[in-house]
C-alpha positions, 0 to 999 in steps of 0.5 A, spaced: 589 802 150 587 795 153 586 793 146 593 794 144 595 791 150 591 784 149 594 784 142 601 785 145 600 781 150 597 775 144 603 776 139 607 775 145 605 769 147 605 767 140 612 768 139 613 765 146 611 759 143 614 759 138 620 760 142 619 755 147 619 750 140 625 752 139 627 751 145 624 744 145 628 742 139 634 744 142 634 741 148 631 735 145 638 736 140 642 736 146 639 730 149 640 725 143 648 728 142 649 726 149 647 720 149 650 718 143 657 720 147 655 716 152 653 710 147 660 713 144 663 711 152 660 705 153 663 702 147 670 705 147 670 702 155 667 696 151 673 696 147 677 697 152 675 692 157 676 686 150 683 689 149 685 687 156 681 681 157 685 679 150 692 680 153 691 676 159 688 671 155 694 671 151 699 670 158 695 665 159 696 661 153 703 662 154 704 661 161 700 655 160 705 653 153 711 654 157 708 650 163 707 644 158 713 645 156 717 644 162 713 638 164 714 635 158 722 636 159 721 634 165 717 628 163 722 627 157 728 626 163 725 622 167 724 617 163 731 617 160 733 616 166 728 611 167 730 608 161 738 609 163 736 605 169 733 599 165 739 599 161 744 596 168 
């Protein structure tokens, strides 16, 4: 009787092993897929930031267009009525 159990005992920890690598495998598995989905994350925030830094550059350069060229009107009229005044 204390022999069949020992042999049990052994074929179960020899299937314990072989279950307890499986279960390595899997959560070894587990743990590269959820770090490539935070990779995954990390890039599309990335992405997401770039877009959203690139649109308000794009409101800057044209608020700052707009600006040069209200200047420059302004900067044109002045001198057309500098150059009116001149003229008497």
């Amino acid at each position: 009787m204390v022999d069949v159990e020992e042999k049990l005992e052994r074929r179960f920890r020899e299937g314990a092993d072989e279950l307890r690598k499986v279960e390595s495998k899997v959560r070894e598995n587990m743990t590269r897929i959820d770090r490539e989905k935070q990779i995954g994350e990390k890039h599309n925030l990335m992405e997401r930031k770039f877009e959203e830094e690139m649109f308000y550059a794009e409101l800057w350069r044209r608020d700052k267009n707009n600006k040069d060229r209200a200047e420059a009107h302004v900067a044109e009229e002045k001198r057309r009525r500098n150059d009116a005044r001149n003229d008497i």
